[in-house]
C-alpha positions as CSV (number, residue, x, y, z in Angstrom):
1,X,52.2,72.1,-16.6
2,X,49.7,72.6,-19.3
3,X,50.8,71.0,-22.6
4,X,49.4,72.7,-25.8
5,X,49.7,72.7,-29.0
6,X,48.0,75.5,-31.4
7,X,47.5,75.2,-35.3
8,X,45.9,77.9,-37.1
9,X,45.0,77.4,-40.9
10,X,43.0,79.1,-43.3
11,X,42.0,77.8,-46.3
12,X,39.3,77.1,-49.0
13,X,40.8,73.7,-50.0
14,X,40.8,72.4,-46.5
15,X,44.4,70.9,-46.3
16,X,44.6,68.5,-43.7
17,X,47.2,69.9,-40.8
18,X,49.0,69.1,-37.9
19,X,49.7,66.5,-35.1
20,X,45.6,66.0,-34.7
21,X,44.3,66.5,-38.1
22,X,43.4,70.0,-38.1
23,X,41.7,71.1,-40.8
24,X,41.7,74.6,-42.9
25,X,37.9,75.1,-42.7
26,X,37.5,78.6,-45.4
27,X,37.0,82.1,-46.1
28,X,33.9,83.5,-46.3
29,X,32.5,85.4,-49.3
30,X,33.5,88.6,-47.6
31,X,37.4,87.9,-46.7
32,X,36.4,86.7,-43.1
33,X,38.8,83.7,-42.2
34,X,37.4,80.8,-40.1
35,X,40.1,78.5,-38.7
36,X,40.3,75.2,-36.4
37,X,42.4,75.2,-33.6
38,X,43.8,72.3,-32.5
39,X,44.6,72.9,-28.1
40,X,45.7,70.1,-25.5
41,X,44.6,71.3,-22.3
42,X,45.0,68.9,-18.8
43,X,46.0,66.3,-20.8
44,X,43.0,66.3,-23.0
45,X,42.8,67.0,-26.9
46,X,40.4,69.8,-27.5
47,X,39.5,72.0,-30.4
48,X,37.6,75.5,-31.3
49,X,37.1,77.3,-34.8
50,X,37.9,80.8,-34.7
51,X,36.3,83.5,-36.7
52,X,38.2,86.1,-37.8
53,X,36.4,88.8,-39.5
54,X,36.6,90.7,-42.8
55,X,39.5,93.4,-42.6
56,X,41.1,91.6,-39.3
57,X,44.5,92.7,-38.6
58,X,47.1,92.8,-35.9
59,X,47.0,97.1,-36.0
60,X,43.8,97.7,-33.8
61,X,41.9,95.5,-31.3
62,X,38.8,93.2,-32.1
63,X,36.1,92.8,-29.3
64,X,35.4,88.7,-29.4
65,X,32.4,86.6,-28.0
66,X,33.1,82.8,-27.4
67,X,30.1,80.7,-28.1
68,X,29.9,77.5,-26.4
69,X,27.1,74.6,-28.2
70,X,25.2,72.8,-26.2
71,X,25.8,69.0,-25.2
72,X,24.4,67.7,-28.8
73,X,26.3,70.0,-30.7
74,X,29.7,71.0,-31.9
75,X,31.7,74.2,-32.6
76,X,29.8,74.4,-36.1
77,X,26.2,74.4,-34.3
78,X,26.5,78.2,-32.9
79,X,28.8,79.2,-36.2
80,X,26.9,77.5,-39.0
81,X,23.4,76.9,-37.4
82,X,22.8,79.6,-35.5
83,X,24.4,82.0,-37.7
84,X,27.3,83.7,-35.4
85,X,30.2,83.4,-37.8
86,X,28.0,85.4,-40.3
87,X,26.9,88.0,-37.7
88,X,30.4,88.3,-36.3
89,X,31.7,89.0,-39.5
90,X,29.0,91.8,-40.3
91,X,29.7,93.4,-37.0
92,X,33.6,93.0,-36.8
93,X,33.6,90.8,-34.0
94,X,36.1,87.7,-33.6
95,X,34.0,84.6,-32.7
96,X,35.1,81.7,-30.5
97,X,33.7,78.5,-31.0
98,X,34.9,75.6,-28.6
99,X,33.8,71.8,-29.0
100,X,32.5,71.0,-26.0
101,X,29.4,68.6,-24.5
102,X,29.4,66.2,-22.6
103,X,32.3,63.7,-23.2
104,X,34.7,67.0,-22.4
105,X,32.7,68.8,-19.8
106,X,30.1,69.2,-17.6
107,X,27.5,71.6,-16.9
108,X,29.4,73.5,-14.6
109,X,32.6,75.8,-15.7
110,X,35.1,74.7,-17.9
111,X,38.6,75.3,-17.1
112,X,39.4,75.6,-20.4
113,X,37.6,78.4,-21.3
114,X,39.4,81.3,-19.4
115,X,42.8,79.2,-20.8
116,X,41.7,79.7,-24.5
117,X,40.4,83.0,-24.2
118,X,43.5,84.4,-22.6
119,X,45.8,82.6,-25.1
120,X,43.3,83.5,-28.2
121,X,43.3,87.7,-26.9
122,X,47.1,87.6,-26.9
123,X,47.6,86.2,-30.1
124,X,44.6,87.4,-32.0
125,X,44.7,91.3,-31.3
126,X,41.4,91.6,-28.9
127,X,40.4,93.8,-27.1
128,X,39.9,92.6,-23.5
129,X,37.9,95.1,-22.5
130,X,34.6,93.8,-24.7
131,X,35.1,90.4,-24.7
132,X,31.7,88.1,-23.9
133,X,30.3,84.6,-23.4
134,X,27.3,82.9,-24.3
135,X,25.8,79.5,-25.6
136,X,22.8,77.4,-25.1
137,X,21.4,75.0,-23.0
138,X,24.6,73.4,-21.0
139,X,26.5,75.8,-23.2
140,X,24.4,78.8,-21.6
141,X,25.3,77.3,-18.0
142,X,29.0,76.9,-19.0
143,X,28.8,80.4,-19.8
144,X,27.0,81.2,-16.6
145,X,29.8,79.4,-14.4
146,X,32.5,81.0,-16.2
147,X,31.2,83.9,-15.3
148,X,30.6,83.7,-11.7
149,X,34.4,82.2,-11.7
150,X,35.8,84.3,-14.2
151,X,34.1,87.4,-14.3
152,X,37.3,89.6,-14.4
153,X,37.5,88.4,-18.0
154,X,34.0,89.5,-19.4
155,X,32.0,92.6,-20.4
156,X,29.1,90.6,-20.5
157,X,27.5,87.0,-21.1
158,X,24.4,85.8,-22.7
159,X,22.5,82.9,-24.4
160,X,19.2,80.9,-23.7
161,X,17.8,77.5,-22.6
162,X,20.2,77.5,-19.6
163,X,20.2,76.6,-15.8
164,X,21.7,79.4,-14.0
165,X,22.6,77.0,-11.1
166,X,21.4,73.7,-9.5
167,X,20.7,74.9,-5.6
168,X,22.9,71.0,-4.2
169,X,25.9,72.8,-6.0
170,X,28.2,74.4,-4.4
171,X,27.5,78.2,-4.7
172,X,31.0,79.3,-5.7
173,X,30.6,77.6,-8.9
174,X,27.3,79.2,-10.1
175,X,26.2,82.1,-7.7
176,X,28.2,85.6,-8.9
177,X,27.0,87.2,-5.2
178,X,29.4,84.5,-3.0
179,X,32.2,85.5,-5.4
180,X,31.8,89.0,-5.6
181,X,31.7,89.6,-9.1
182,X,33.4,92.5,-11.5
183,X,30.3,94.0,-12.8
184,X,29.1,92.4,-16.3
185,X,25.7,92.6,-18.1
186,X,23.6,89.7,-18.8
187,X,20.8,88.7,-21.4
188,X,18.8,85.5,-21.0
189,X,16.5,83.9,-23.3
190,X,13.8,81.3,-22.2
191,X,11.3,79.4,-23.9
192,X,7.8,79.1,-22.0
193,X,7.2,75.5,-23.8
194,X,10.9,74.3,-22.7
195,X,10.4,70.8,-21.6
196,X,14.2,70.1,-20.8
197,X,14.7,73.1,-18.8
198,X,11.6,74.7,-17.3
199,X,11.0,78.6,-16.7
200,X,9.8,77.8,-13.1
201,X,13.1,75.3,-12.1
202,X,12.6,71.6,-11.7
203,X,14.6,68.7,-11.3
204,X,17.2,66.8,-13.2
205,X,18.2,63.7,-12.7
206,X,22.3,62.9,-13.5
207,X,22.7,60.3,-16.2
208,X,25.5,58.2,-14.4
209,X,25.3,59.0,-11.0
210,X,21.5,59.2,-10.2
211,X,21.4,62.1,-8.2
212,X,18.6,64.5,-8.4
213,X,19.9,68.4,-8.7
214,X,17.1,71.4,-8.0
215,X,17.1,73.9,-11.2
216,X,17.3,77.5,-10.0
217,X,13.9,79.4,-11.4
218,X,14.4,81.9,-14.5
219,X,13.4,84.3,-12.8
220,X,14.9,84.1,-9.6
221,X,18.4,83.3,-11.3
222,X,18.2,86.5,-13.2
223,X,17.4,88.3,-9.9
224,X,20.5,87.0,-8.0
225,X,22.8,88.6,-11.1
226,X,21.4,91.5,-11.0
227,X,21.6,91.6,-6.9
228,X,25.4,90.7,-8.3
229,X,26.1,93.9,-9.6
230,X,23.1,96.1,-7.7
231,X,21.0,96.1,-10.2
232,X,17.4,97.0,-9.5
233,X,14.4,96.1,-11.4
234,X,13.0,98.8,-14.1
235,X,9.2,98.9,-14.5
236,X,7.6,99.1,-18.0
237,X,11.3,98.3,-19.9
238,X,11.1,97.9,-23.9
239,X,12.3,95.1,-25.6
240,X,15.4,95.7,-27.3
241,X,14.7,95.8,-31.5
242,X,14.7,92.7,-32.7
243,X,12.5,90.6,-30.1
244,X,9.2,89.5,-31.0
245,X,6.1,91.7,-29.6
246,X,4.6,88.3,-27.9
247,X,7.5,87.9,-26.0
248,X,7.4,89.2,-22.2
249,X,10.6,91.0,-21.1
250,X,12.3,92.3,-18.1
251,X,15.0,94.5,-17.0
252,X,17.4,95.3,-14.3
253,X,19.8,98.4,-14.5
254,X,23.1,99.2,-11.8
255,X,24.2,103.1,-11.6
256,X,27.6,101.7,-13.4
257,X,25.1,101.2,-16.6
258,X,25.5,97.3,-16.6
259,X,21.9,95.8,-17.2
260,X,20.2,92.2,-16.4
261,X,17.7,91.5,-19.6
262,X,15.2,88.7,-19.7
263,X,13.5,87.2,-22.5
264,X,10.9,84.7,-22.4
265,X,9.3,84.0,-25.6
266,X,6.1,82.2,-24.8
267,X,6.2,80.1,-28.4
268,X,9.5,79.1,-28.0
269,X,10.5,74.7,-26.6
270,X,14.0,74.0,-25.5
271,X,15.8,75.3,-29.2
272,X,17.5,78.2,-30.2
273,X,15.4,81.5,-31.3
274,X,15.9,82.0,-34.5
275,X,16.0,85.7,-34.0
276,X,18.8,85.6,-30.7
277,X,21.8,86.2,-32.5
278,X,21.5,89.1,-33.9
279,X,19.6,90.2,-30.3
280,X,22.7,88.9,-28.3
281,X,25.4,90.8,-30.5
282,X,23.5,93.7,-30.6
283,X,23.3,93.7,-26.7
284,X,27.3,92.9,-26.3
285,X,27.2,96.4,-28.5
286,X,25.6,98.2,-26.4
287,X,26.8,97.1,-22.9
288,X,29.0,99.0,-20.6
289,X,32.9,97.3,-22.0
290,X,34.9,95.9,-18.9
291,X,37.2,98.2,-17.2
């Protein structure tokens, strides 16, 4: 059996709490509440900050996206740095932010997302019918494998700088068509200049074991979500507001309304777009919400 333990603070002082040392993190100048959660999962300490918005209460239900770093960052890297604790806040969103990288998990799925998203929608008043995923590099790819796994639990995922799947893997952890997936939207940003994780696939080599893995093409991952959910390609799409008029863009759309969207941003390396954010929320707006 799982053992957990959950401590939820919020305060400007930053009083030290609980068994681990969890710590009140603030409020925002707006009333919005950001709080650490302290969670022991499989035997392993983990911990996530949690966003609650301006005007949050338990009377109506929040739609929430979890935000997973990638392997050189922590839970403040998508809230602080990338500015998702701000957007969430302006848009009434609950955001999600688990430590991760990797000393706690790989670049595959996470167990422990599904876990804390469950427990986090039944104690924090969301509505599970819009809640998403996304993240960055290894983040992005954590997102990607939770939602081939997992898909039951998302309206949609999105992010940038991710591996949609290494071809030596097995399939069931990465490829949404051998799972037969609950349909779900998807937005992917690339950089043409990414180094770590080209556009056209490569090969990456693991750290500790040696063993060369096959990166899945862009392009060809995007097309294998949208064969997912029978999605076909749409000819002469426009960019969603927000992303830059150099950037080249492409779009799939199913008859149930749930769309494939991919962004590759020709001055962009292997780093987060400083305009993504607010594209990303703005998409989980706009999607089709799980049913």
């Amino acid at each position: 059996m799982q053992s957990r333990r959950w401590v939820l603070a919020s305060s400007a002082a930053g009083v030290m709490l609980g068994a681990f040392g969890c710590t009140g993190v603030g409020t925002g100048s707006g009333g919005s509440q950001l709080v650490e959660i302290d969670d022991r999962f499989e035997g392993v300490d983990r911990t996530a900050l949690l966003l609650l918005p301006t005007g949050w209460n338990q009377t109506k239900r929040w739609p929430m996206v979890l935000v997973s770093h990638g392997s050189q960052g922590t839970a403040r890297t998508p809230a602080d740095d990338w500015g998702f604790a701000a957007a969430c806040d302006r848009r009434g969103w609950i955001g999600l932010f688990p430590n991760t990288g990797e000393a706690l998990a790989s670049e595959g799925a996470d167990p422990w997302f599904p876990s804390l998203v469950d427990r986090v929608a039944g104690e924090r008043s969301v509505d599970r019918g819009r809640i998403c995923a996304a993240g960055f590099s290894g983040g992005q790819t954590r997102a990607y494998a939770f939602a081939a796994r997992h898909s039951q639990m998302l309206a949609a995922i999105g992010g940038g700088g991710g591996k949609v799947g290494y071809r030596e893997k097995p399939a069931a952890d990465w490829d949404p068509r051998v799972n037969g997936v609950s349909p779900l939207s998807v937005l992917h940003f690339h950089g043409k200049r990414d180094p770590l994780v080209p556009v056209e696939g490569g090969v990456d080599v693991h750290k500790a074991t040696g063993q060369s893995y096959t990166i899945v093409p862009v392009r060809e991952g995007l097309e294998i979500w949208a064969e997912a959910i029978g999605a076909t390609m749409q000819p002469n799409a426009a960019p969603p507001a927000g992303v830059p008029a150099r950037c080249a863009f492409h779009r799939w759309e199913a008859p149930t309304g749930h769309v494939v969207e991919g962004i590759l941003d020709p001055n962009l390396d292997h780093s987060w777009a400083p305009w993504a954010t607010d594209v990303i929320l703005d998409f989980f707006a706009r999607v089709p919400e799980r049913t």
